[in-house]
C-alpha positions as CSV (number, residue, x, y, z in Angstrom):
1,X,0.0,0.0,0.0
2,X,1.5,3.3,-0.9
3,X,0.5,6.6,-0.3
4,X,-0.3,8.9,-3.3
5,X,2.3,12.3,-3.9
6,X,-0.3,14.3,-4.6
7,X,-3.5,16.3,-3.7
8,X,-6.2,15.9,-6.5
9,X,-9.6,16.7,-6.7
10,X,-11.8,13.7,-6.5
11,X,-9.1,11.2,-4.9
12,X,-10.7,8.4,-4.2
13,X,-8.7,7.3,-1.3
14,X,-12.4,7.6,1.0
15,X,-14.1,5.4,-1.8
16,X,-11.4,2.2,-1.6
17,X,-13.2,0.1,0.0
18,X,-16.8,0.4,-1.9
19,X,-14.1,-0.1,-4.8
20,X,-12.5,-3.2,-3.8
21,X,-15.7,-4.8,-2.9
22,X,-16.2,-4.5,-6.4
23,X,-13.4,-5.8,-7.8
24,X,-13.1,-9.4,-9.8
25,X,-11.6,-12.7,-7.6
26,X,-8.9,-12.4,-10.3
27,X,-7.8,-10.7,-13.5
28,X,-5.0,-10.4,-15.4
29,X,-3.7,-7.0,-16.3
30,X,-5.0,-3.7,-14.9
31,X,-5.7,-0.4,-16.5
32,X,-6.9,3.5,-15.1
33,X,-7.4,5.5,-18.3
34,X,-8.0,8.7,-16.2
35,X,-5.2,8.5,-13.6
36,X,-5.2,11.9,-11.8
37,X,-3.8,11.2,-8.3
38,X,-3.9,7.3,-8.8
39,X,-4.8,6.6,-5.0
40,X,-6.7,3.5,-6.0
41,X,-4.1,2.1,-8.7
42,X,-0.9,3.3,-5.7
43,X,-3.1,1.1,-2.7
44,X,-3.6,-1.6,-5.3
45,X,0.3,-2.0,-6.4
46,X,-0.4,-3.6,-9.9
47,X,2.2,-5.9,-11.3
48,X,1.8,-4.4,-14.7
49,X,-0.4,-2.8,-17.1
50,X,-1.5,0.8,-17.9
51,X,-2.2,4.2,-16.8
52,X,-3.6,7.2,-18.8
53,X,-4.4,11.1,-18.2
54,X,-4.7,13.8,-21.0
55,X,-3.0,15.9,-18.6
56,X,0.9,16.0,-20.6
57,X,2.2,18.2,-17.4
58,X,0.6,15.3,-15.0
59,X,2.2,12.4,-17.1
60,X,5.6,13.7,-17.2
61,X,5.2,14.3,-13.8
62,X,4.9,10.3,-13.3
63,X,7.4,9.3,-15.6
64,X,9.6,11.1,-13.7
65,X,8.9,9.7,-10.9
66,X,9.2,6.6,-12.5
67,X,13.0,7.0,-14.1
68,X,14.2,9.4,-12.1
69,X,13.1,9.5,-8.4
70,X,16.6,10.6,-6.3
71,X,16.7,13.5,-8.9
72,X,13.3,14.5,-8.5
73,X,13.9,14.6,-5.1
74,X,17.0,16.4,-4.7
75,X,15.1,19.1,-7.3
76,X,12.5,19.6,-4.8
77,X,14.9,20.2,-1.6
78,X,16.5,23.6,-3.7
79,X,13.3,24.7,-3.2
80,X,12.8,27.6,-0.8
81,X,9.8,28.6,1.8
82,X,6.7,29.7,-0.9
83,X,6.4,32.8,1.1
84,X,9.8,33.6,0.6
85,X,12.1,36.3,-1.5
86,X,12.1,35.4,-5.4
87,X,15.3,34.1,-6.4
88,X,17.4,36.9,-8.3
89,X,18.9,34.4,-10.0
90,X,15.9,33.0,-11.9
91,X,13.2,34.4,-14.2
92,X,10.5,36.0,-13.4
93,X,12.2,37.1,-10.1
94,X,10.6,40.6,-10.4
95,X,7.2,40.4,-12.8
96,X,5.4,37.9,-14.8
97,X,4.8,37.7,-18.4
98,X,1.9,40.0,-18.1
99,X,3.9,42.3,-16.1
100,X,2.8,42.3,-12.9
101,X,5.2,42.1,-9.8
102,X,6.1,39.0,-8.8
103,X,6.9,39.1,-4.6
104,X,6.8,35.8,-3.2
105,X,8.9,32.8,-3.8
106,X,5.6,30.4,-5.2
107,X,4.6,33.0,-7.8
108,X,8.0,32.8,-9.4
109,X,7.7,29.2,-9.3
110,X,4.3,29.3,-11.1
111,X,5.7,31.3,-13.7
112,X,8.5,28.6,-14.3
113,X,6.1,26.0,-14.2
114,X,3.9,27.6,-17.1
115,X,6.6,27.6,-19.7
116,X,5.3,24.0,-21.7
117,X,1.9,26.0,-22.2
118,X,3.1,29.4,-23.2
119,X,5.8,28.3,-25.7
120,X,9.0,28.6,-23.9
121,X,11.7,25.8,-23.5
122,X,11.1,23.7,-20.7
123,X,13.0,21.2,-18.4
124,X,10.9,18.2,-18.0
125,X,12.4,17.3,-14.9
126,X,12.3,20.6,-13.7
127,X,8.7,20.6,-14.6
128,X,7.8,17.7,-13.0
129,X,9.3,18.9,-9.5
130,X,7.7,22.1,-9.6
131,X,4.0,20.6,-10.1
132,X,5.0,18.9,-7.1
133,X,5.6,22.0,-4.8
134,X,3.3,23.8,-6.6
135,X,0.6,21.1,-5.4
136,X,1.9,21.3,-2.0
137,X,1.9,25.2,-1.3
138,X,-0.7,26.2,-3.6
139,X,-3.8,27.3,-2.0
140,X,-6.6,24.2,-0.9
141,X,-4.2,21.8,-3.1
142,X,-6.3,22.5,-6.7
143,X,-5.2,22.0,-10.0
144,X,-6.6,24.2,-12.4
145,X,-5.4,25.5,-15.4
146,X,-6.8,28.2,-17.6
147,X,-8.0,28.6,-21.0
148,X,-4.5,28.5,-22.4
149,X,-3.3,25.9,-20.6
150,X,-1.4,28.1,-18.0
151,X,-1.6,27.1,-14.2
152,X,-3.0,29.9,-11.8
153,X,-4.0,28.6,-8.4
154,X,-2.8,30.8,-6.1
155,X,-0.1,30.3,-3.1
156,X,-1.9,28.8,0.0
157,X,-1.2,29.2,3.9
158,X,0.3,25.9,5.1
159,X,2.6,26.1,8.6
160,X,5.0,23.2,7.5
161,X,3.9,22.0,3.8
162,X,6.2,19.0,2.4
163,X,6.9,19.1,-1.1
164,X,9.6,17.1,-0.9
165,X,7.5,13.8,-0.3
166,X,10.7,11.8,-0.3
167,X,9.7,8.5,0.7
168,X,6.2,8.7,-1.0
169,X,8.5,9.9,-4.3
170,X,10.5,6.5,-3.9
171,X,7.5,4.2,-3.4
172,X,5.7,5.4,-6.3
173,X,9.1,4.8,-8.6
174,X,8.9,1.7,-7.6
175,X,4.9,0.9,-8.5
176,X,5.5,2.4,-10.9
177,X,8.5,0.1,-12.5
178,X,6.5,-1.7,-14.9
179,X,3.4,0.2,-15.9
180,X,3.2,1.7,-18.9
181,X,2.2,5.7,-18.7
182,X,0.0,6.9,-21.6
183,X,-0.7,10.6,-22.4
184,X,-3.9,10.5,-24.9
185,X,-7.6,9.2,-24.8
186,X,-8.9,7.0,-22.4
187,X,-10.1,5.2,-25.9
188,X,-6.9,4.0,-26.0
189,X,-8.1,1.0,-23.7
190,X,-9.9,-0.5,-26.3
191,X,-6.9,-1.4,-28.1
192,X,-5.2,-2.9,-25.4
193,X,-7.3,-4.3,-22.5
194,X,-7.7,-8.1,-23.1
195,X,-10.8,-10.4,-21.9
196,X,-10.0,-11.1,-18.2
197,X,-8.2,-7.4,-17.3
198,X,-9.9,-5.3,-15.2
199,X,-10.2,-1.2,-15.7
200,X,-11.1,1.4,-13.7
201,X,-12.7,4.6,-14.8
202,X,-12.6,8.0,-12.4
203,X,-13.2,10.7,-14.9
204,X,-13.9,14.1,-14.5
205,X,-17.2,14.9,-12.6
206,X,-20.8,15.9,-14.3
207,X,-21.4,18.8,-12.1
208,X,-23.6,18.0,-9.3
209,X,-24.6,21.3,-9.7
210,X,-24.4,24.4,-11.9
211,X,-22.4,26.1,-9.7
212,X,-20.0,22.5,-8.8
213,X,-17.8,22.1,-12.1
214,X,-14.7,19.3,-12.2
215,X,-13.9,20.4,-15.3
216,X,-11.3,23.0,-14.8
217,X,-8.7,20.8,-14.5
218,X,-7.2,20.8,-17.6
219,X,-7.7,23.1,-20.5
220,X,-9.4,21.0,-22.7
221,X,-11.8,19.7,-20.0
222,X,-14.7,16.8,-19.8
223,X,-18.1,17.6,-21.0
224,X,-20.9,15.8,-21.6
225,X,-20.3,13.9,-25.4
226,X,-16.9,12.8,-23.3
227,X,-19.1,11.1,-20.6
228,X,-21.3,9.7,-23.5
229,X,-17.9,8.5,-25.3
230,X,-17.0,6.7,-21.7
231,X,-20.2,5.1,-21.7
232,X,-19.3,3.6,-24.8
233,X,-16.6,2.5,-24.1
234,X,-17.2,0.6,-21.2
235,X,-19.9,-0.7,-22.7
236,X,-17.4,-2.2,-25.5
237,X,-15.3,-3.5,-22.8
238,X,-18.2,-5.0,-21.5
239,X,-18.9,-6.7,-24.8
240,X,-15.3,-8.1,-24.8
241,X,-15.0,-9.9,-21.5
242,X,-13.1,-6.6,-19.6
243,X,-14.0,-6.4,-16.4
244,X,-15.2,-2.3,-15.7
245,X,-15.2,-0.6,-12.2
246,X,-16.6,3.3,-13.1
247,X,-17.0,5.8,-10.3
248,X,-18.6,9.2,-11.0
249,X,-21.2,12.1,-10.5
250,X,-24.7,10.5,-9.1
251,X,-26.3,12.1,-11.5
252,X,-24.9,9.5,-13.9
253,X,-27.0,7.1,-12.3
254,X,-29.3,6.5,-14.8
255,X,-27.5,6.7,-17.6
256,X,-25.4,3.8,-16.6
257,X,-28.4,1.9,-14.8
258,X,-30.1,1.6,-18.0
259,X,-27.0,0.5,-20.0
260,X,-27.1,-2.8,-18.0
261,X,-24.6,-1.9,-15.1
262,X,-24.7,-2.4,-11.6
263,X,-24.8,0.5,-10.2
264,X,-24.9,2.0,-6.5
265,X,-24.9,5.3,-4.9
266,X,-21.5,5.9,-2.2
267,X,-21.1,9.1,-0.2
268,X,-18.1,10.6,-0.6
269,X,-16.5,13.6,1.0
270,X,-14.9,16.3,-0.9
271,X,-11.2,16.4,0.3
272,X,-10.1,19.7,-1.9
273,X,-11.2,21.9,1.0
274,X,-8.6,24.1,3.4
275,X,-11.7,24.1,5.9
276,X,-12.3,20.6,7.1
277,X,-15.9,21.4,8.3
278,X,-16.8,22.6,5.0
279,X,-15.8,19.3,3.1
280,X,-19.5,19.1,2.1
281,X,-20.7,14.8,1.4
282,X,-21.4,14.5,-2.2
283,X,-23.4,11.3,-3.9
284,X,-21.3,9.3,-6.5
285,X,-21.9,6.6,-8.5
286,X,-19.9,3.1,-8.1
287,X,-20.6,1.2,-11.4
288,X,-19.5,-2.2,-12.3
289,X,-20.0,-5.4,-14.7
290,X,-18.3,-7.6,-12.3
291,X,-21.2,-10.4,-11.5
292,X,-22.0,-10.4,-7.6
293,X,-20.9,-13.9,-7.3
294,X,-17.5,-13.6,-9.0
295,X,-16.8,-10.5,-7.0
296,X,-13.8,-10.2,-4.0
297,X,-15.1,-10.3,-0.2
298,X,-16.0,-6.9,0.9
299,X,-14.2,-5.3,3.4
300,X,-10.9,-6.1,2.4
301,X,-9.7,-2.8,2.8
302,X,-9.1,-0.2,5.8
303,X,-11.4,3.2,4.8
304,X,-8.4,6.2,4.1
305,X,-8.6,9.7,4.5
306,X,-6.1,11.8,2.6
């Protein structure tokens, strides 16, 4: 069991045990087309397989956790206190690209982090450290990028945030070992997932609401004909022999109801929140094809909060 490195909106780390008591008595290999923070795929430990996101910054991020752990984490120790002086050495020490003045230590590191999106050369192992820090110091742990692509959460008020997440880093590497890391479609599980492997979908969100949107995590973001497309896709998988696990928005219920899945409403509680007492319960879905009778013993796992 290893802990995820980061802070994601709609971790599923409260949701692992309604997961597992999902899950097949066996498979072969396993697949999580929409990755994000991974906390089900890191407490599983696959053997092998594959992991997706359409986020490329996110990706790189995990590859180089992958290949290069001890230098990720040596990058994130040069890093200084978020509230602190920008260094002089750096760009964007005294304004962004816009212009503006740049006064703490985070904002500068923001700035460096946005280079992929905004055209400029970019370090990808760099890159990669700096979505970790920036994960760890910004303010209620978001990730959001704007319509360009260009991250702008601004810097949070932690007393002692880690964004070095040593051992975390090295236990991820070593998950991570042989899993192949895809940046594209989730489609791409059509191609590859066998009869017998099991996937797991956690896609962005259908807004509960029409002021509660998971779609700002990425420029492109996940509307409705991408939850149609998912549908679909499980629904081939399905066809094949794949086993499908599917968490998502309660109001999805339906949709996948009458497509011939079982499906079950789990509360879950919102963990993107600085305010504990405001992480408001939310209804998702739990979805699966697995038959009752071939399914693992529930309860196999210990409920987590990040």
């Amino acid at each position: 069991m290893v802990d995820p490195i980061l802070k994601w909106a709609g971790g599923k780390r409260q949701l692992l045990d309604e997961l597992y008591s999902r899950f097949p008595d066996s498979y072969e290999h396993y697949h999580e087309p929409c990755f994000g923070g991974g906390a089900l795929f890191f407490d599983l430990e696959p053997e092998d397989g594959t992991v997706n996101d359409t986020n490329s910054r996110l990706v790189n991020f995990y590859e180089q956790v992958r290949d290069s752990p001890e230098e990720l984490i040596e990058r994130c120790k040069s890093f200084e206190d978020p509230e602190s002086d920008p260094d002089p050495s750096r760009e964007f020490s005294e304004a962004n690209r816009k212009g503006k003045e740049i006064s703490d230590y985070y904002y500068q590191q923001r700035a460096l982090f946005n280079r992929r999106p905004y055209g400029d050369d970019y370090d990808e192992l760099e890159e990669a450290a700096l979505l970790l820090y920036l994960n760890r110091t910004c303010y209620n742990g978001l990730y959001r990028e704007n319509s360009s692509g260009g991250y702008n959460v601004p810097i949070g008020r932690y007393a002692n945030p880690d964004w070095v997440r040593e051992t975390e880093v090295r236990e991820a590497s070593r998950v991570l070992q042989d899993t192949e890391i895809r940046n594209g479609d989730f489609e791409y599980v059509t191609e590859i997932a066998e009869e017998g492997d099991l996937v797991y979908f956690d896609p962005p969100y259908e807004p509960m609401s029409s002021t509660a949107y998971f779609t700002d995590y990425s420029a492109e973001g996940f509307g409705k004909d991408d939850q149609k497309r998912l549908l679909e896709t499980a629904k081939e998988l399905d066809q094949r022999g794949v086993y499908v696990i599917l968490s998502n928005s309660g109001v999805l219920y339906e949709m996948y109801d009458e497509a011939g899945f079982s499906v079950e409403i789990e509360g879950a509680t919102r963990a993107i929140n600085s305010d504990g007492e405001n992480r408001d319960e939310v209804d998702e879905i739990v979805a699966t094809n697995v038959p009752a009778e071939r399914r693992q013993t529930a309860g196999q796992q210990e409920l987590l909060d990040f």
